[in-house]
C-alpha positions in Angstrom: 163.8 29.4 55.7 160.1 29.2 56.0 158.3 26.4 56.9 156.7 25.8 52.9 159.9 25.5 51.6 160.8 21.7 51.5 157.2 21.4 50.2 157.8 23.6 47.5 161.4 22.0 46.7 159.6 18.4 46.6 157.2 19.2 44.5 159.3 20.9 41.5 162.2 18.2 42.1 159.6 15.5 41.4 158.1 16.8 38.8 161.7 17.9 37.3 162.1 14.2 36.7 158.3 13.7 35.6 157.2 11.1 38.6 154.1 10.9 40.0 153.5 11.5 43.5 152.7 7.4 43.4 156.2 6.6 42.0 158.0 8.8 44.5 155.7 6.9 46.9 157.1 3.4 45.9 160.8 4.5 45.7 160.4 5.6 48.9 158.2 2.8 50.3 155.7 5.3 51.9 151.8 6.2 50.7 151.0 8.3 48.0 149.2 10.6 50.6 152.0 10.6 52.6 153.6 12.3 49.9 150.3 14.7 48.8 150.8 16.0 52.7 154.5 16.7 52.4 154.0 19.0 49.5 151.0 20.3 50.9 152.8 21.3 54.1 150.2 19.7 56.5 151.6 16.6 57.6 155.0 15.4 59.6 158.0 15.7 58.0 160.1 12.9 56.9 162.0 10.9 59.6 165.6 10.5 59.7 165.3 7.5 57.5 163.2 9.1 54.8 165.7 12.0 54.7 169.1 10.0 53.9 166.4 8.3 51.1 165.3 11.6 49.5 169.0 12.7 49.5 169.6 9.7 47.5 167.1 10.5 45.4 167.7 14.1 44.8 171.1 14.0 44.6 171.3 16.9 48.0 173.5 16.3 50.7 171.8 15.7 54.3 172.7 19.2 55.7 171.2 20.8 52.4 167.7 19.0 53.0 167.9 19.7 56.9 167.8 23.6 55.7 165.1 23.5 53.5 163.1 21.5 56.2 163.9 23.8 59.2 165.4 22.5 62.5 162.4 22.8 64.4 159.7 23.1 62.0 158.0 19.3 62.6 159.0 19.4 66.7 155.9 18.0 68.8 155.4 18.9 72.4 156.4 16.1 74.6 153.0 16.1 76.9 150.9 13.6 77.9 147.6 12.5 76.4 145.6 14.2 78.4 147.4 17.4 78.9 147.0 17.8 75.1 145.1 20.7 73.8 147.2 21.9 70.7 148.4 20.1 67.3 151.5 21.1 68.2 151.6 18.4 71.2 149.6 15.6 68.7 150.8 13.1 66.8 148.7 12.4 63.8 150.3 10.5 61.4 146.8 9.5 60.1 145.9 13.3 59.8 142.4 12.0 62.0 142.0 15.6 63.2 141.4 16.7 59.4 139.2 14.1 58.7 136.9 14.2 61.3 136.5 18.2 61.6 135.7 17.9 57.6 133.1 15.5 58.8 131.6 17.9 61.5 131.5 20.9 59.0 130.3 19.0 55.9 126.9 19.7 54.5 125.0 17.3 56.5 124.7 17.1 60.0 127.4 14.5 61.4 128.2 12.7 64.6 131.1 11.1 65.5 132.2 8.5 68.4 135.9 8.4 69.2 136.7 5.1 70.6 139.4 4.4 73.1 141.0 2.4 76.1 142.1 4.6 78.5 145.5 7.0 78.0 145.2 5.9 74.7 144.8 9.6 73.7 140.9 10.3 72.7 140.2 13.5 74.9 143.7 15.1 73.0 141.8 14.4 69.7 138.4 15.9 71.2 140.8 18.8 72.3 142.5 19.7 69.2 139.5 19.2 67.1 137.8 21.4 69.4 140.2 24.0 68.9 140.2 24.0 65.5 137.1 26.0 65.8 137.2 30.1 66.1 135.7 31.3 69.4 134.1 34.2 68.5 133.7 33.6 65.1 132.1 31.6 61.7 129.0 30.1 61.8 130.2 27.5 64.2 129.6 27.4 67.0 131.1 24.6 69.7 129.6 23.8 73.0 131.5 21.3 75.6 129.3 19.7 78.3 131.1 19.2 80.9 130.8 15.8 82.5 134.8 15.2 84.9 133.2 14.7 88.5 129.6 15.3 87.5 127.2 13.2 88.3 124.1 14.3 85.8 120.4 14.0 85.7 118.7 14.8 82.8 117.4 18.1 84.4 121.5 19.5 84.7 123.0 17.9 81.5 120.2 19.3 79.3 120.3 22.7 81.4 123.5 22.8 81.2 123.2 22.1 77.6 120.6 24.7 76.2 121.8 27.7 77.9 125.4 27.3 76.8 123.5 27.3 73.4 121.9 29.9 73.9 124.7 31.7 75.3 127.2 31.4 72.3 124.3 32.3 70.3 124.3 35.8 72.1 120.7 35.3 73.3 119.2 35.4 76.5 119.0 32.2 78.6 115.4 31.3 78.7 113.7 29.7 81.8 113.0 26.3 80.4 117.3 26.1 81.6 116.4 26.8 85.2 113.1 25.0 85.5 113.6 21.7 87.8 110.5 19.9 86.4 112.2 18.9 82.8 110.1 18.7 80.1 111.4 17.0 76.7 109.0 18.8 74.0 109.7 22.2 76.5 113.2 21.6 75.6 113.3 20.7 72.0 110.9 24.3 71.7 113.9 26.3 73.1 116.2 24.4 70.9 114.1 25.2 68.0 114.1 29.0 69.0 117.5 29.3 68.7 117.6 28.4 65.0 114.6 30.9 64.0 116.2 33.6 66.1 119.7 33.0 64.3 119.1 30.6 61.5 122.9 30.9 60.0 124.7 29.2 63.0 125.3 25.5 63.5 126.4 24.2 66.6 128.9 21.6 67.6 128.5 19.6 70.8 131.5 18.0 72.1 130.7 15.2 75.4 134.1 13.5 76.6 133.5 10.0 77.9 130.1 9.9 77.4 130.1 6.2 78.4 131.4 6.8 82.0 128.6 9.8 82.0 126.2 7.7 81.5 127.2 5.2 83.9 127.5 7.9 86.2 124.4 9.8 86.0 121.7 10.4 88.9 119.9 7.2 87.4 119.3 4.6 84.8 116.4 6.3 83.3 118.2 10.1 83.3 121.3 8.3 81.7 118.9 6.3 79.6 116.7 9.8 78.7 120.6 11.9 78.1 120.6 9.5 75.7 117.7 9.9 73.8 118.0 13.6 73.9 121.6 13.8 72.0 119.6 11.0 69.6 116.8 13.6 68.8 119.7 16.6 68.6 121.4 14.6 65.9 118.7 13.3 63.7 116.3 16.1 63.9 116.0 17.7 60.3 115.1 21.0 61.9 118.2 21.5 64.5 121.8 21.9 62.7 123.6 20.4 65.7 126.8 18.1 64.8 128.0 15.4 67.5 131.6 14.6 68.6 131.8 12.3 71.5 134.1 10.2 72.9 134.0 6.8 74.8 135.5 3.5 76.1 132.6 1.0 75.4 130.3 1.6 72.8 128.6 -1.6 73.9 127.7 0.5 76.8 125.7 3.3 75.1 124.5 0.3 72.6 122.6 -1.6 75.9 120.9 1.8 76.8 117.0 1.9 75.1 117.9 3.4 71.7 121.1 2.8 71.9 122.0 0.7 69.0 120.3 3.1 66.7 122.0 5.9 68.1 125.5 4.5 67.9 124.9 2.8 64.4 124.4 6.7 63.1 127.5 7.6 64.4 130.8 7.4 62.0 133.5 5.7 64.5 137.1 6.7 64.9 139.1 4.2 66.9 142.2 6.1 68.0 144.8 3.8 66.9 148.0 2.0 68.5 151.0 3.1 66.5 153.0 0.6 64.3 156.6 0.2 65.3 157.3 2.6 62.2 155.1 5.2 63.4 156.3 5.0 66.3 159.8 5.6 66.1 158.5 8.3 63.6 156.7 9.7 66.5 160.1 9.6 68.9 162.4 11.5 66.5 160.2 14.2 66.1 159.8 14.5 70.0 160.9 18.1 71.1 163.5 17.1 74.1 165.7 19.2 76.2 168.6 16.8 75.7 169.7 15.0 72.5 168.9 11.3 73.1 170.8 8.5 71.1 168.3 5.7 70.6 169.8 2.2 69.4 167.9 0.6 67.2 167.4 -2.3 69.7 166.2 0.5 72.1 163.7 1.4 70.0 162.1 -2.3 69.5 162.0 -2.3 73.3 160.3 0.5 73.5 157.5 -0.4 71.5 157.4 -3.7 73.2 156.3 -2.0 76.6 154.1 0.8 75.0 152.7 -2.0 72.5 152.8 1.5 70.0 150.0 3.1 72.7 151.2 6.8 72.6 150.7 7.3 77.1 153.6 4.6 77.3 155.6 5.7 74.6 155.7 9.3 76.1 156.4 7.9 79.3 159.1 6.1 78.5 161.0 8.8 76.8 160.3 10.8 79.5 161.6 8.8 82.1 165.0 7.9 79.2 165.3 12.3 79.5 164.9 12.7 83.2 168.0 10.4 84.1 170.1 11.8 81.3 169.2 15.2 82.6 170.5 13.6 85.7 174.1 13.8 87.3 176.2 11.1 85.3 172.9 10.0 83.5 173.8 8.3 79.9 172.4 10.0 76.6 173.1 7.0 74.6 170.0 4.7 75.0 170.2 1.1 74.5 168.0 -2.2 75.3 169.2 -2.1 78.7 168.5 1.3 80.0 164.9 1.1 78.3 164.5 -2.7 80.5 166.0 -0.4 83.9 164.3 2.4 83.6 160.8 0.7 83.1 161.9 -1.4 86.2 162.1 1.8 88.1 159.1 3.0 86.9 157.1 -0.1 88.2 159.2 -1.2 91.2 161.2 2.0 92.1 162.5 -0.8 95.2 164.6 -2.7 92.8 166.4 0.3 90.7 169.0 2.6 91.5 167.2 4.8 88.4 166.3 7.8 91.2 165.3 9.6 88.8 162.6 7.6 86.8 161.4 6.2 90.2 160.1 9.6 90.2 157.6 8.4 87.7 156.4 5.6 90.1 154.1 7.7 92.1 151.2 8.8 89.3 152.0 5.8 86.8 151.1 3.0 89.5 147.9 4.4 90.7 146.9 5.5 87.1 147.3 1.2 85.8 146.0 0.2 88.9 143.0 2.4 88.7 142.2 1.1 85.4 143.1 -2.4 85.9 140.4 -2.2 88.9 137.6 -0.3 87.2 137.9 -1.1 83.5 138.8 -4.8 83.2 136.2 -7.8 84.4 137.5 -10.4 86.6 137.6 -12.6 84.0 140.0 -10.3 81.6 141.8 -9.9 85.1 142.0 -13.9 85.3 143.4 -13.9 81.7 145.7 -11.1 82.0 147.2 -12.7 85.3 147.5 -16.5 83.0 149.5 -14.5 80.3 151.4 -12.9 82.9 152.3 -16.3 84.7 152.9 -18.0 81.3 156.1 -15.7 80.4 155.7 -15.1 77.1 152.7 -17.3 74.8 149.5 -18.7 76.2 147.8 -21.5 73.7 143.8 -21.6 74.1 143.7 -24.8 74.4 145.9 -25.0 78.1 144.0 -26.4 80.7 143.4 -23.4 82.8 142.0 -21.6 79.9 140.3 -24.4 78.0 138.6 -25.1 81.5 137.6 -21.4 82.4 136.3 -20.8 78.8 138.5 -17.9 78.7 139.0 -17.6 74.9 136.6 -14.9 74.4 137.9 -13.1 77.3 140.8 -13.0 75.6 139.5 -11.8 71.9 138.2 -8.9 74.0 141.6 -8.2 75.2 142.8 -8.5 71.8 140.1 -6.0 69.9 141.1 -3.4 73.2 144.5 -3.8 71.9 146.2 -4.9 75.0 147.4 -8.5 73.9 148.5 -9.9 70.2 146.7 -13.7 68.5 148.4 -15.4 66.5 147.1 -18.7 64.4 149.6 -21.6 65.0 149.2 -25.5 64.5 144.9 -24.8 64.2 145.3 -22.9 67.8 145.0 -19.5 69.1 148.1 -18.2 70.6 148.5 -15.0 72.7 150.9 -12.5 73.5 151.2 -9.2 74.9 151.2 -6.6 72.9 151.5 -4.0 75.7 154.0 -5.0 78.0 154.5 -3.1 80.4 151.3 -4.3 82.1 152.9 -7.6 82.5 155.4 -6.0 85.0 152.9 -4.1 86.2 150.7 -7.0 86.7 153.7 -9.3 88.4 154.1 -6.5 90.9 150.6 -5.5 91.4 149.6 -8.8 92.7 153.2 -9.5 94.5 152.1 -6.3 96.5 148.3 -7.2 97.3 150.0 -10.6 98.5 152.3 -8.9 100.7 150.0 -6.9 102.4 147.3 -10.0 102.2 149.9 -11.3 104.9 150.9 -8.8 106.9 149.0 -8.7 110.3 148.0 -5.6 112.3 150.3 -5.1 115.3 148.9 -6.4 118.6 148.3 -3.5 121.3 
């Protein structure tokens, strides 16, 4: 059957028994746009939950409902964040994609700053949205700077910039792209050109990580210039030019001159950390190669490690399919295959798992490299207390009373690595991600070990 018609079926059964899409909302315990998307067709269908419920409902047996939905019809891709170009590999419960490409085609000229820790899944929104777009045709037209291994001046990111518009314009590049002697006004003329020459189109510029560009630009003042330039683009009434961007730190564009203006006209999208619902939401609608039997318990320990951050959660199923693909692997999945499998993913030494050791080798390097480049020694110091602590860390213990690390940890919590929690006048703190305490414990058990190993004597 086609894909429209459990939308079509929903709507006429409700309305059959003369509810509103709110009422059908609270017997079901879901949100009234939850419900608007279902019969609309443009949302994820209901999980396995919501389906015995609407069978209840409806008076339809489970297999009846499982027709009208289609077996595959609500399948996403299992791929990781950042290998994510398609909706069909995205999991947007929040339907963020919509939103923000209705922002960037609206009537007035938009910018918008995705926000995001690392393999949270920004640059899969960025891509999606991106592709959203027709190529060749519309109005429209998208340009993506490229900034993985570059290191910019202002000279390369805005010649890079003007002759990619010029070029999906379909007009010759002019020299002012080449020259090596930049010129702002030179390059605001070209700009300006374009729109006289073709004044239908709009363009779309798309920067990921602009914050690591920035940091990683020939100099302060080209970093601090880039800046001002994608400022000018966005407010200038003259230049129909829409801005989506994504970043870590939006303190770090705010400390650049202009900065705090710039990123105050920005609308900002935080990409979110799941709730435990949305989560196992997200899990039973993974596309797997073998049929995986999650207990319930399972589940809760799954979002205990992942802490609902969508990198973890994929990795975790993942590395459940790859030893039940595995000679004499179990497909039944309970608490304690989720706690041995994330032990062979973090210390491959201590598991028989073979096969999710596999996982070992890029998920080490990939925490490691952001635990050393994207926390300060003092969040370090923090996580490592928490970590040594077991499970709660008050504010007022000694270590962190006397370091005045309680704002070092309200950072961690707004990142969304750790949980607070208000007990007897106190702030107490949690993980909320946990596999970085494991990977934490054995992180610094390994830089100890090799802190005492001694070169061999010739």
């Amino acid at each position: 059957m086609a894909k429209s018609d459990f939308s079509k079926w929903l709507k006429r059964e409700r309305q059959q028994r003369s509810w509103s899409q709110d009422e059908l909302a609270q017997k079901l315990r879901i949100s009234r746009a939850t419900v608007n998307r279902w019969e609309k067709g443009v949302t994820l269908l209901p999980s396995n939950e919501l389906r015995r419920q609407l069978c209840e409902l409806f008076d339809i047996s489970y297999d009846e409902l499982e027709l009208l939905i289609g077996k595959d019809s609500n399948k996403i891709e299992l791929v990781f964040p950042g290998e994510i170009h398609t909706s069909k590999a995205l999991f947007d419960p929040r339907m963020m994609v919509d939103t923000i490409k209705s922002s960037l085609t609206g009537d007035n000229d938009q910018g918008v700053l995705l926000l995001g820790e690392r393999k949270f899944g920004k640059t899969s929104f960025l891509n999606c949205i991106v592709n959203l777009f027709p190529r060749n045709e519309g109005s429209f037209k998208t340009i993506r700077v490229d900034t993985f291994n570059v290191k910019h001046s202002v000279q390369s990111f805005a010649g890079q910039l003007l002759a990619r518009m010029y070029r999906r314009a379909g007009l010759p590049i002019p020299s002012e792209a080449e020259e090596h002697n930049f010129d702002v006004e030179a390059f605001f003329s070209a700009c300006e050109a374009i729109i006289e020459e073709k004044p239908d189109l709009r363009f779309v510029i798309f920067i990921d990580e602009l914050d690591s560009a920035l940091t990683h630009a020939v100099s302060k003042e080209d970093a601090a210039i880039i800046l001002q330039l994608l400022d000018r683009l966005l407010t200038d009434p003259s230049l129909p030019i829409c801005l989506l961007l994504t970043a870590t730190d939006a303190d770090a564009l705010r400390s650049y001159p202009g900065g705090v203006d710039f990123v105050d006209n920005l609308g900002i999208r935080k990409i979110p950390l799941y709730s435990e619902i949305e989560m196992e939401d997200l899990v039973q609608h993974l596309a797997m190669p073998v049929t995986l039997d999650f207990e319930q318990a399972a589940l809760n320990r799954i979002f205990f490690y992942s802490g609902g951050q969508i990198y973890f959660v994929k990795l975790i199923v993942s590395a459940c399919i790859a030893q039940a693909s595995s000679m004499g692997g179990t497909k039944r999945i309970t608490e304690q295959v989720v706690d041995d499998l994330i032990h062979a993913v973090i210390e491959p030494h201590s598991s028989s798992f073979s096969e999710a050791s596999n996982f070992h080798e890029t998920v080490f390097p990939t925490m490691s490299n952001i635990y050393e480049r994207h926390f300060s020694d003092q969040e370090k110091r923090f996580m490592r207390l928490l970590t040594e602590a077991g499970r709660i860390l008050q504010s007022s213990s000694p270590q962190v009373a006397q370091e005045q690390l309680t704002p070092v940890a309200n950072t961690l919590y707004r990142r969304g690595y750790i949980n607070k929690f208000m007990r007897g006048g106190e702030d107490e703190f949690t993980w909320r991600i946990g596999i970085w305490k494991l990977f934490i414990e054995n992180h610094h058990q390994l830089k100890q070990h090799k802190g005492q190993e001694k070169p061999e004597r010739g």
